[in-house]
C-alpha positions as CSV (number, residue, x, y, z in Angstrom):
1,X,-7.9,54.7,-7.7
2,X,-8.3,52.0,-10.7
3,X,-4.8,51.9,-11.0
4,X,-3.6,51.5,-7.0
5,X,-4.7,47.6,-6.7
6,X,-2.7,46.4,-10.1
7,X,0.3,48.7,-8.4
8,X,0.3,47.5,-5.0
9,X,-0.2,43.7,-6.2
10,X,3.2,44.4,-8.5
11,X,5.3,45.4,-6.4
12,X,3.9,42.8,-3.6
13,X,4.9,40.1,-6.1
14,X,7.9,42.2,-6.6
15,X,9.0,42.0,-3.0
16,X,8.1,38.2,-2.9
17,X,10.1,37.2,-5.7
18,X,13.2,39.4,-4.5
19,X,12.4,37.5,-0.9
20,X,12.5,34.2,-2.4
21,X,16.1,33.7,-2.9
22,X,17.2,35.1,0.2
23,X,14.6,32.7,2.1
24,X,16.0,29.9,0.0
25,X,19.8,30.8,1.1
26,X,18.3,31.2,4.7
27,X,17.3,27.2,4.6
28,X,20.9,26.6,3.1
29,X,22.8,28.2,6.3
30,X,20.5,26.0,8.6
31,X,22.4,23.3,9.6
32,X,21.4,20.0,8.0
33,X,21.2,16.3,8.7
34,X,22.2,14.2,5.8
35,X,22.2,10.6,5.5
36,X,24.0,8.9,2.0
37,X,23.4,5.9,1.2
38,X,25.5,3.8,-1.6
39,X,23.4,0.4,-2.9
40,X,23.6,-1.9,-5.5
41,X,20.2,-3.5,-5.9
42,X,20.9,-6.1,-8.2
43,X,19.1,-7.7,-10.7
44,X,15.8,-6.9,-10.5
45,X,14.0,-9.7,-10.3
46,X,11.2,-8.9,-7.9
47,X,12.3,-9.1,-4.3
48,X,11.9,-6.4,-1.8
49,X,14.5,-4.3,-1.3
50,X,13.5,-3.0,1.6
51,X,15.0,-0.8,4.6
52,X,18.0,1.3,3.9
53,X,19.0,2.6,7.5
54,X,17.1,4.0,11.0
55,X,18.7,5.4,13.8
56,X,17.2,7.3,17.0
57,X,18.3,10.5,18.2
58,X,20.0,10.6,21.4
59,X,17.8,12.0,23.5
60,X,15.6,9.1,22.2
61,X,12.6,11.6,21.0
62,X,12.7,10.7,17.3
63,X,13.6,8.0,15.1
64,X,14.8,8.7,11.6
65,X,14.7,6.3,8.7
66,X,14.2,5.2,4.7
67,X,13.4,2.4,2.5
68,X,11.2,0.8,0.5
69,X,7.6,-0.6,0.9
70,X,6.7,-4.7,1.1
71,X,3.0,-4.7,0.9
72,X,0.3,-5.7,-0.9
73,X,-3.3,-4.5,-0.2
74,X,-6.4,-6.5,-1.6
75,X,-5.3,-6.7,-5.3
76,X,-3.3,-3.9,-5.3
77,X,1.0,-4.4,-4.7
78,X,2.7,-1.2,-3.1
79,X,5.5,0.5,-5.4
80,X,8.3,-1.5,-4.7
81,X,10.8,1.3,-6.9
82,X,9.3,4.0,-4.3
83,X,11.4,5.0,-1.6
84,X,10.3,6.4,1.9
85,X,12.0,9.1,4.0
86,X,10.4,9.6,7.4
87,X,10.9,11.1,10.7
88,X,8.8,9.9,13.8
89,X,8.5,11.7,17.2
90,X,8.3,8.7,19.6
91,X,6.2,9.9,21.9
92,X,3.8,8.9,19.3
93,X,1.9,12.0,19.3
94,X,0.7,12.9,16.0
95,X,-1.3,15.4,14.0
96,X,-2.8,14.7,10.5
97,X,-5.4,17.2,8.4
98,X,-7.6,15.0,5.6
99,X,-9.4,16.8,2.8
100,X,-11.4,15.2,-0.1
101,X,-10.4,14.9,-3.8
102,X,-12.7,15.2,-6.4
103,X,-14.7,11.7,-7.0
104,X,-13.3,9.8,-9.6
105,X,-15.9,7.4,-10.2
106,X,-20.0,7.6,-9.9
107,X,-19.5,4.2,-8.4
108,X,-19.9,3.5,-5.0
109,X,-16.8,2.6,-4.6
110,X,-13.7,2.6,-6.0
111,X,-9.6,1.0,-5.5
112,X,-6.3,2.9,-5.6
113,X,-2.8,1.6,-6.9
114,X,0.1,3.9,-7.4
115,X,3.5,3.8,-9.8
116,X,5.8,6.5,-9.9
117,X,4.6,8.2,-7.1
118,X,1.0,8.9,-9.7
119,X,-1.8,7.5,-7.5
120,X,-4.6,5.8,-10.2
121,X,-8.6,4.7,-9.3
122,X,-9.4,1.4,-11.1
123,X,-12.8,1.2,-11.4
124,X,-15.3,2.9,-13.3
125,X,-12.7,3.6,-15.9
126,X,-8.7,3.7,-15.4
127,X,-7.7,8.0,-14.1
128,X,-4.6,9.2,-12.4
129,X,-5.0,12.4,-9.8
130,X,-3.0,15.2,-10.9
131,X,-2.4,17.4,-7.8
132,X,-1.5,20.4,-9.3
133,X,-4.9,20.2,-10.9
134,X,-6.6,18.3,-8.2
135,X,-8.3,16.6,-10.9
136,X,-8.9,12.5,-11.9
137,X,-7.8,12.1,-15.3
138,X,-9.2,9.4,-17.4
139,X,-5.9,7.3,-19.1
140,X,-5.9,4.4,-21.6
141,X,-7.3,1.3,-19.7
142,X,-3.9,-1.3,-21.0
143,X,-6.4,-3.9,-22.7
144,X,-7.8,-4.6,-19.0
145,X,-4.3,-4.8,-17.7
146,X,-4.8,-2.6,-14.7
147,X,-1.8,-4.2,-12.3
148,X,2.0,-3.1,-13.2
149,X,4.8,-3.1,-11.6
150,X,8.1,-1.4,-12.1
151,X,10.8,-4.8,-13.5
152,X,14.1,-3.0,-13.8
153,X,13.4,-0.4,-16.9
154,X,10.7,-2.3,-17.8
155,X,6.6,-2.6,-17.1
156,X,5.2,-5.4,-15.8
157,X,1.4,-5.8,-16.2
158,X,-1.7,-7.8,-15.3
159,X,-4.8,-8.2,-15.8
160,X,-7.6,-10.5,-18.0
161,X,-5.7,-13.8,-17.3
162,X,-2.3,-12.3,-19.2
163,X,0.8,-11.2,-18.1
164,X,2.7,-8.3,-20.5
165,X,6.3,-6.7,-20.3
166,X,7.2,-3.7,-22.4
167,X,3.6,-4.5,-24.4
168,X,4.6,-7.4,-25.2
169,X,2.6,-10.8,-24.5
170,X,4.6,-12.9,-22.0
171,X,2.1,-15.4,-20.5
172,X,-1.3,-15.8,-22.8
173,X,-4.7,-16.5,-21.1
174,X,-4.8,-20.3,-21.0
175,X,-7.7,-22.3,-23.2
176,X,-9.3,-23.5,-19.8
177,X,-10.3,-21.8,-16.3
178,X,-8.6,-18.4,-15.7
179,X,-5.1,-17.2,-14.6
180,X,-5.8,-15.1,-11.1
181,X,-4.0,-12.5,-9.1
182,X,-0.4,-12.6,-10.2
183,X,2.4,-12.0,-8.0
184,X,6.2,-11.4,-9.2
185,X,8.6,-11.9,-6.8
186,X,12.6,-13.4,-6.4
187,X,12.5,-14.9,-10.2
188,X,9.5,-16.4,-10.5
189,X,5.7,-15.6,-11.8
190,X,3.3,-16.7,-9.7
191,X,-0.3,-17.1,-10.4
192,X,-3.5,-19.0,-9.6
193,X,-5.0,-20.9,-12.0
194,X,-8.7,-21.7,-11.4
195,X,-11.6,-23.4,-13.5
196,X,-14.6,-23.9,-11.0
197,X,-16.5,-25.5,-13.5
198,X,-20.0,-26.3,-13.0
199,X,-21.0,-26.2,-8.8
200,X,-19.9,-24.7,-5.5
201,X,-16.1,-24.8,-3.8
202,X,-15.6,-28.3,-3.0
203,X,-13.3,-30.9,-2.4
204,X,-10.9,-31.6,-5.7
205,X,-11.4,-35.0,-7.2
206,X,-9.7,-34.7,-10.6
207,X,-9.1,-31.9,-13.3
208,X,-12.0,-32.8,-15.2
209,X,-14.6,-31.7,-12.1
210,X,-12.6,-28.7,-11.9
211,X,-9.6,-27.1,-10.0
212,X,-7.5,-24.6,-8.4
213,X,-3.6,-24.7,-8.7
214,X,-0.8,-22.6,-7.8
215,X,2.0,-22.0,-10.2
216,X,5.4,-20.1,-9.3
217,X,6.7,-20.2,-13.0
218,X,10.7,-19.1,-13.6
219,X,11.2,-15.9,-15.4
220,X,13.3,-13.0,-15.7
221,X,13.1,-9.9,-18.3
222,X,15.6,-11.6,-20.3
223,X,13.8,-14.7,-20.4
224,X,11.3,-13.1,-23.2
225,X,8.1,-15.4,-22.9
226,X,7.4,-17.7,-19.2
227,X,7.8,-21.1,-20.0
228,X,5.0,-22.8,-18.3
229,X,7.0,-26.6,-18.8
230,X,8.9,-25.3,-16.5
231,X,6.1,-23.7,-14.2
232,X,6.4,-25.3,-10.5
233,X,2.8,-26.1,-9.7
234,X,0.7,-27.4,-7.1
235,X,-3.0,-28.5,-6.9
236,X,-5.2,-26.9,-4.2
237,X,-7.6,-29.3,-2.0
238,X,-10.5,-27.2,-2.8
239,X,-12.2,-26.2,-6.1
240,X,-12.9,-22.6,-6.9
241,X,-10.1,-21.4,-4.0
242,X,-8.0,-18.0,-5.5
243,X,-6.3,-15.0,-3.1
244,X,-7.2,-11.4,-1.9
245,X,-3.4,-11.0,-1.0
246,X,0.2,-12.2,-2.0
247,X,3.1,-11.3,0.1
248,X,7.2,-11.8,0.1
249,X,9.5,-12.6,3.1
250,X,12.9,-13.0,2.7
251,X,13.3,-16.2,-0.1
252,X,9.5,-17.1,0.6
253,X,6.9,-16.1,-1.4
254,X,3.6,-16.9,0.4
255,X,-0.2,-16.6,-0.3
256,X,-3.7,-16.9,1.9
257,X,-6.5,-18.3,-0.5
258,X,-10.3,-17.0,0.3
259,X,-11.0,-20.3,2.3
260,X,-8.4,-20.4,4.7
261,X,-5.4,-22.2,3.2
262,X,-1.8,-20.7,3.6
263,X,0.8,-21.4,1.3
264,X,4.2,-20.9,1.2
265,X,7.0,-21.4,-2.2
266,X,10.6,-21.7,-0.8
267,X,13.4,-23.4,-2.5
268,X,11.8,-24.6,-5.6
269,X,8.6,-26.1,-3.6
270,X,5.3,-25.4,-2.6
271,X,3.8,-26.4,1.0
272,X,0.7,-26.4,2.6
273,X,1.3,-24.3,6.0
274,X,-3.2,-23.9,6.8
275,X,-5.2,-26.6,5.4
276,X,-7.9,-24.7,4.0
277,X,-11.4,-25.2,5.5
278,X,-15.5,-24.0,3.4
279,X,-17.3,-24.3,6.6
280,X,-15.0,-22.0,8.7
281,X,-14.0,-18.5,7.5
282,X,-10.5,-17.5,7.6
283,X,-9.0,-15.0,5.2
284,X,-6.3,-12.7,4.3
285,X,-6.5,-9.1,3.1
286,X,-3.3,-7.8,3.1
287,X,0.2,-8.5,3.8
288,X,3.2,-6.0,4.4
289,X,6.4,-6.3,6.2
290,X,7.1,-5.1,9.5
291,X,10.8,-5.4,10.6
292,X,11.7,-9.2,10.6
293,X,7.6,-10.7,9.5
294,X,5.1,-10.1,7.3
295,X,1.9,-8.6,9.1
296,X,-1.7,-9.6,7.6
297,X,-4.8,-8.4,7.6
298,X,-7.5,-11.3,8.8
299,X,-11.2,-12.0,8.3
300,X,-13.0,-12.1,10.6
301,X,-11.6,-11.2,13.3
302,X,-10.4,-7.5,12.0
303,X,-6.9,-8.0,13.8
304,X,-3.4,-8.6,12.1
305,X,-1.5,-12.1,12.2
306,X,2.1,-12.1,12.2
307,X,4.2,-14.5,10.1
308,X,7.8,-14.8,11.2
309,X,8.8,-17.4,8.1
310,X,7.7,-20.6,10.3
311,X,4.3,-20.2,11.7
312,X,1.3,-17.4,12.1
313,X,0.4,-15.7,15.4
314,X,-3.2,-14.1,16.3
315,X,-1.6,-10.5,17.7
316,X,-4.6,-9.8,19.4
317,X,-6.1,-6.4,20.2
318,X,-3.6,-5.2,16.6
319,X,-5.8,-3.1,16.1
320,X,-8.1,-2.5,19.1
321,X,-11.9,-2.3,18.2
322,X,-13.6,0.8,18.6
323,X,-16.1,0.9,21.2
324,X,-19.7,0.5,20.2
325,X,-19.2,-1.1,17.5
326,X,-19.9,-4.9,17.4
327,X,-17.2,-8.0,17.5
328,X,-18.5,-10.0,14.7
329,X,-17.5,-10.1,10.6
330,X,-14.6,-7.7,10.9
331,X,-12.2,-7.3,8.5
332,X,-8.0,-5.8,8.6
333,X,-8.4,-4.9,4.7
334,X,-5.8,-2.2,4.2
335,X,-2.2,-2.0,5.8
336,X,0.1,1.0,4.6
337,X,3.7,2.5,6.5
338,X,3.6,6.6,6.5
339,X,5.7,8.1,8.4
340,X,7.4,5.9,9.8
341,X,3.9,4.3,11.4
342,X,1.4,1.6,10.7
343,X,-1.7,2.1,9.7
344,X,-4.7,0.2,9.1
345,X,-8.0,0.3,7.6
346,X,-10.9,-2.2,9.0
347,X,-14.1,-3.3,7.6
348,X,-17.7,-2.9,8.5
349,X,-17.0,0.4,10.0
350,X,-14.8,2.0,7.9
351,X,-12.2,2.6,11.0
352,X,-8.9,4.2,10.5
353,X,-5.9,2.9,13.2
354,X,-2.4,4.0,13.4
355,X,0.1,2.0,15.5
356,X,3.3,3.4,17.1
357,X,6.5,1.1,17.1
358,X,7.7,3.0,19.8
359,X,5.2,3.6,22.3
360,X,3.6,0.3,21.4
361,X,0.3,1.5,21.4
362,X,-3.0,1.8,19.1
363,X,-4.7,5.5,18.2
364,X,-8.0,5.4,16.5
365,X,-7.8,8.5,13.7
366,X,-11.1,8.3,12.2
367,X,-14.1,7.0,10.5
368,X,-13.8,7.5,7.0
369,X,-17.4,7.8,6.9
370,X,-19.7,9.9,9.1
371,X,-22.6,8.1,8.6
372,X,-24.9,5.9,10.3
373,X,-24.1,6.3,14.1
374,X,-22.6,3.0,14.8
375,X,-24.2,0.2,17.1
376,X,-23.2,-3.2,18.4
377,X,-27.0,-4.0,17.8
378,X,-26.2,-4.4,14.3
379,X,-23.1,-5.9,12.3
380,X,-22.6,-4.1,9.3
381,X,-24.1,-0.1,8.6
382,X,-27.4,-0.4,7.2
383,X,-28.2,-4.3,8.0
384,X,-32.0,-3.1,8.7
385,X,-32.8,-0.6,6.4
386,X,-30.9,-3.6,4.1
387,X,-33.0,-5.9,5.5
388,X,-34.7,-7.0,1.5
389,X,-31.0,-6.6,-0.6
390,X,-30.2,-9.2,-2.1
391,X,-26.3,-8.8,-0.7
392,X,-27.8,-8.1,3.0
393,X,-24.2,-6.8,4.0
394,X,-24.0,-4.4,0.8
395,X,-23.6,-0.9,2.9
396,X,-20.5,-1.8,5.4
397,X,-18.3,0.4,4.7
398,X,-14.4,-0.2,3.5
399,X,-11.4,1.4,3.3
400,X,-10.3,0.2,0.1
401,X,-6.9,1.6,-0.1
402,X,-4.0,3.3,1.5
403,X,-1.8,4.3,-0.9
404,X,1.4,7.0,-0.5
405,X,2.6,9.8,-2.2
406,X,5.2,12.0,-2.0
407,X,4.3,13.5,1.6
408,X,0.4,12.5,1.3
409,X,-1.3,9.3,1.9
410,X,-4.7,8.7,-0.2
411,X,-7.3,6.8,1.1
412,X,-10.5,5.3,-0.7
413,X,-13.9,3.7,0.7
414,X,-16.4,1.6,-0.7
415,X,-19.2,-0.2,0.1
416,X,-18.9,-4.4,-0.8
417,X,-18.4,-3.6,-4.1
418,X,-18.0,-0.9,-6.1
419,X,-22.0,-0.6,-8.0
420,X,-24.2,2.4,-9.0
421,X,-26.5,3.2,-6.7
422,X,-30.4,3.0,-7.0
423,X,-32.2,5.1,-5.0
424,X,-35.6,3.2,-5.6
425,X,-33.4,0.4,-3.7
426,X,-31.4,2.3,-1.4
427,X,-33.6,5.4,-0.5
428,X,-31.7,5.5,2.9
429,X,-28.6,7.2,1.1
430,X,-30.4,9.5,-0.3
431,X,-30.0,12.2,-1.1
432,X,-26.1,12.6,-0.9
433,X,-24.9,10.1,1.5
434,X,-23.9,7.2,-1.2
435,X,-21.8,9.3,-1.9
436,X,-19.2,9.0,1.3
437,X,-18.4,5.4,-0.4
438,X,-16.4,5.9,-3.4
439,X,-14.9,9.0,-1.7
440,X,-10.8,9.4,-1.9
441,X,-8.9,11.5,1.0
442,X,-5.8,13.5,1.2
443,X,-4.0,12.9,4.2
444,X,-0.8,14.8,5.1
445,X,1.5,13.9,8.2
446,X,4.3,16.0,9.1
447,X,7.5,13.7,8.7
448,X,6.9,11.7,5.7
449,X,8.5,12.0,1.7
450,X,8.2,9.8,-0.7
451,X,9.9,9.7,-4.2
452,X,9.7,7.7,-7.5
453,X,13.4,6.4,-7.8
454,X,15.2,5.9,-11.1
455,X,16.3,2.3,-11.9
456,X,20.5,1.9,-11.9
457,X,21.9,-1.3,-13.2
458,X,25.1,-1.3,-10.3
459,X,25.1,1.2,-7.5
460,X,23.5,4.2,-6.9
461,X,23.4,6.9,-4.4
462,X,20.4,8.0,-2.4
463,X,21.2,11.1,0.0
464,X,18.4,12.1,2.7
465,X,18.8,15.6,4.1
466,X,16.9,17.1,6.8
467,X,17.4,21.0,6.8
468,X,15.5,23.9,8.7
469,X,12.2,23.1,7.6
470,X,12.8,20.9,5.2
471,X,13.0,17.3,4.1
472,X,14.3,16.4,0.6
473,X,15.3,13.2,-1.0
474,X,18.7,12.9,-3.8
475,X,19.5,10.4,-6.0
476,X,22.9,10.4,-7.8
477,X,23.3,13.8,-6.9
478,X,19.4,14.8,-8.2
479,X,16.7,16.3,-5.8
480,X,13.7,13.9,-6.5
481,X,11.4,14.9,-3.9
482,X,10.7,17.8,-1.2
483,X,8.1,18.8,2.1
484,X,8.3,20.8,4.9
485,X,8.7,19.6,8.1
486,X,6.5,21.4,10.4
487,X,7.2,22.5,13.7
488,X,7.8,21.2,16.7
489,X,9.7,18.7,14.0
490,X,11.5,21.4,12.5
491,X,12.8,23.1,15.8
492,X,14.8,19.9,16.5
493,X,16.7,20.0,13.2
494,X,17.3,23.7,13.5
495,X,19.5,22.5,16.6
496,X,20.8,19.6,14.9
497,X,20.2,16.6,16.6
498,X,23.1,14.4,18.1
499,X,22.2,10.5,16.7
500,X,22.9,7.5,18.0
501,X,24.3,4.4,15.9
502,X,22.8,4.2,12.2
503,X,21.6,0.7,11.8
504,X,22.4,0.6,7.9
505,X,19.8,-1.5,5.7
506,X,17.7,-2.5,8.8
507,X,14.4,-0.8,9.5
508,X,10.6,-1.0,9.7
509,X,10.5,-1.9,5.9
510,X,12.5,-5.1,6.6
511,X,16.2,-6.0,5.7
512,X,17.9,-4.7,2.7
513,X,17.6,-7.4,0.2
514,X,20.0,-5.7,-2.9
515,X,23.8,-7.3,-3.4
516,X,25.6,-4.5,-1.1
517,X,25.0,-1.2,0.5
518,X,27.4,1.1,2.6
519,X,26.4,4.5,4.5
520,X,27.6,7.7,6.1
521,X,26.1,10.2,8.4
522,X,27.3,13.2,5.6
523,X,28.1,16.8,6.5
């Protein structure tokens, strides 16, 4: 009897591994769905790049598409070398299953960014989740530089008022003030540069009382150190004003500071599009294309503004509310594509929407927190038991991040800011529930791939194949990245879906921005 288990388990294993092949030649005799794709990006020199092609079926029940993400969340700036590979049913019925990942912080709270399809938290010390692990592991914290971006071959990074590439010092921190929030985008380095000096924000009167200016500085990889004499630069009305979010449409490069002002470098020149305002809140969160504009995450108001190059629009009710909750001090913080869909993560309550482009409509997923019941007799979670903080909003609840990859999305929470928590403070989270903020997700959608892409000076072929069950992702004749589609998803491509026309390097991620691109429906 001792013996029997090890036996059966053998030649179990035996029959799986034998099975394996023939299941793999199975998926190969499906028919298939292949989309190649030949670009040239260019030189790199920030710009988004954008969609690569979408096309509906002909029975009009899905829409199939790729490309690459325009979107920067508070602080963080998507992967702009990541592709995207989606298929969305448009009926806009959708299942999703979340699960929790190890904490990586004892914070309450914590931010996401992800490079090379690795998904790193940035506070309470620098880790990247390993998912064959499902563990946070700690990594060198770069000197502070905690922002980097993908620059052709090279590494971009930010962080302590100093720009890097390839390690090496590119823009030092200046002798006065601080360099804020940088931004790389069509050629040029862009930057706030801020000395508050001695009071509150207020009007500027000269640099001596203090300042705030934008600078859109000329540079390229080539270029070896920025040459700030050469720096386009313009003076903000207000003292102390900086950015939560930086965004890209088209030639523009545009930025909302944290007092309401919009601005917008095109052509070598800054302008004022919103005059910024201290007595009257107005600010932006996030940015991220949608098709033809730039959507943007607002406070107060929780909804999205559009920006269609020339002027911002309110969309109201984008995203609805959810009921019972109140109207005021709302906040669109985090804005994300997966599969093919928007979705959006809104301040106090921690509230997790996902939009349909085809159906037009709003579906509330989740709270990303399960704690307190919500109330429109209250503002934020925790105002009265918060009543003697000295931050009285402290416990509203964020969703910090939404950040893809490969077929998952990761999602982060937070309260205000990430701090430890005291329980001789903040008994009313004891004993376990401070822990829900500084918590990361899992969540997997049928119909979405993502894949760190390999930088080609010249063209380079991207082939998207749908097959059986599966979804898989090519470059130059390399598999970079594979999921299963799930059924009813994979029952359509078993029967191989007749398409109508391919729109080629137009999509939901914008228009194609690299010097050509040419594609085929492949066999």
């Amino acid at each position: 009897m001792p013996q029997t288990l090890p036996r059966l388990i053998a030649f179990l294993i035996g029959l799986v591994v034998l099975k394996l092949p023939s299941l793999a030649a199975a998926v190969e005799k499906e028919p298939a769905t292949k989309f190649r794709v030949t670009v040239d990006r260019g030189e790199d020199i920030g710009q988004s790049f954008g969609s690569l092609f979408e096309v509906k079926s002909a029975d009009g029940s899905l829409v199939i598409g790729a490309g690459f993400q325009n979107l920067f969340n508070t602080r963080y700036r998507a992967d702009r070398h990541a592709v995207q590979f989606f298929v969305r049913p448009t009926d806009g019925r959708r299942s999703q299953s979340v699960s929790p990942t190890p904490r990586p912080n004892d914070l309450c709270g914590t931010y996401l960014t992800g490079r090379d399809e690795i998904v790193r938290s940035t506070y309470g010390g620098l880790k990247a989740y390993d998912p064959a692990t499902n563990v946070w592991k700690e990594e060198p914290a770069g000197g502070g530089l905690h922002e980097s971006m993908r620059v052709g071959d090279g590494l971009l990074e930010f962080g302590d008022s100093t720009a890097k590439y390839e390690g090496k010092t590119i823009l030092p921190a200046p002798s006065r003030g601080s360099y804020q929030i940088f931004f790389y985008a069509n050629g040029h380095l862009c930057f706030y540069h801020v000395n508050r000096g001695e009071g509150p924000y207020r009007a500027f009167v000269n640099d001596a009382d203090g300042y705030s200016k934008l600078y859109a500085c000329p540079w390229t990889p080539s270029q070896g150190e920025v040459d700030l004499s050469k720096a386009i630069v313009l003076t903000l009305p207000v003292v102390g004003e900086t950015t939560f979010a930086w965004g890209q449409l088209g030639r523009q490069i545009v930025t909302g500071s944290n007092i309401g002002g919009f601005y917008v470098f095109e052509g070598g020149k800054w302008r004022m599009l919103l005059e910024p305002n201290i007595k009257v809140s107005y600010q932006l969160y996030s940015t991220m294309a949608l098709h033809d504009r730039l959507v943007m995450g607002q406070y107060p108001t929780g909804r999205l503004f559009e920006y269609d190059g020339k002027s911002i629009v309110d969309r109201t009710d984008w995203p609805l509310q959810l009921e019972g909750v109140s109207r005021s001090a709302r906040e669109a913080q985090t804005t994300v594509i997966y599969g093919g869909e928007m979705l959006v993560g809104i301040w106090p309550w921690g509230e997790l929407w996902r939009y349909s482009p085809d159906t037009r409509k709003w579906t509330f997923l989740q709270r990303m927190f399960d704690h307190p019941s919500i109330s429109d007799k209250v503002v934020h979670p925790y105002d009265v038991e918060n009543q003697k903080g000295e931050v009285p909003n402290q416990w509203g609840q964020r969703v910090t991040s939404l950040v893809t990859s490969g077929p998952e999305l990761f999602i982060s929470t937070s309260s205000k800011d990430p701090r430890t928590w005291d329980p001789d403070k903040f008994p009313f989270l004891a004993p376990e529930k401070w822990k829900s903020y500084g918590a990361v997700y899992r969540m997997t959608t049928t119909g979405h791939l993502g894949a760190a892409t390999k930088w080609t000076k010249g063209p380079t072929v991207f082939e998207f194949e749908l097959r059986g069950n599966r979804m898989a992702i090519s470059q130059d004749g390399r598999r970079i990245a594979e999921t299963t589609l799930s059924a009813p998803l994979a029952e359509k491509f078993r029967l191989k879906p007749a398409l109508q026309d391919v729109q080629w390097g137009h999509g939901i991620y914008g228009k194609f921005a690299g010097t050509s691109i040419q594609g085929e429906v492949a066999e």
